[in-house]
C-alpha positions, -999 to 999 in steps of 0.1 A, spaced: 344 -372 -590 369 -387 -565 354 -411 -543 381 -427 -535 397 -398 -521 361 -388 -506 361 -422 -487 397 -422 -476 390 -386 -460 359 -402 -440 381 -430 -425 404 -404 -414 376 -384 -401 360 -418 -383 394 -429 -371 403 -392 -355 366 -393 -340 370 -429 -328 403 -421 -311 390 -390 -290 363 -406 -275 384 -437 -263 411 -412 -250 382 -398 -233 362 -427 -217 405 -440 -211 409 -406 -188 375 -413 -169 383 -449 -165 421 -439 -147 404 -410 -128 379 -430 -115 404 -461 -103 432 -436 -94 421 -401 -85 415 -388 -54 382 -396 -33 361 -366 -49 374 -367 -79 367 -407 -79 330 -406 -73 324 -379 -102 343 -397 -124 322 -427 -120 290 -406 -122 301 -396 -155 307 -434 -162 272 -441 -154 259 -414 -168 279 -423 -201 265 -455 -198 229 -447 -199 228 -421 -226 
């Protein structure tokens, strides 16, 4: 078996997962500071709403 190739996949897979949801929460944290009006106040319901779950 190769574990070490097994492990170094799961690091990718972690890294790529880890990256997504910080370019996600990164686009709802600019929308909500520098978005239009409407578009500000659902962002930062999504925030919260993030936040809680």
């Amino acid at each position: 078996m190769d574990t070490a190739g097994q492990h170094v996949e799961a690091t990718d897979k972690a890294g790529s997962l880890f990256a997504a949801q910080l370019a996600i929460v990164g686009l709802v944290l600019v929308t909500a500071l520098y978005a239009p009006r409407e578009n500000s106040d659902r962002a930062f319901r999504l925030l919260d709403w993030m936040k809680s779950s």
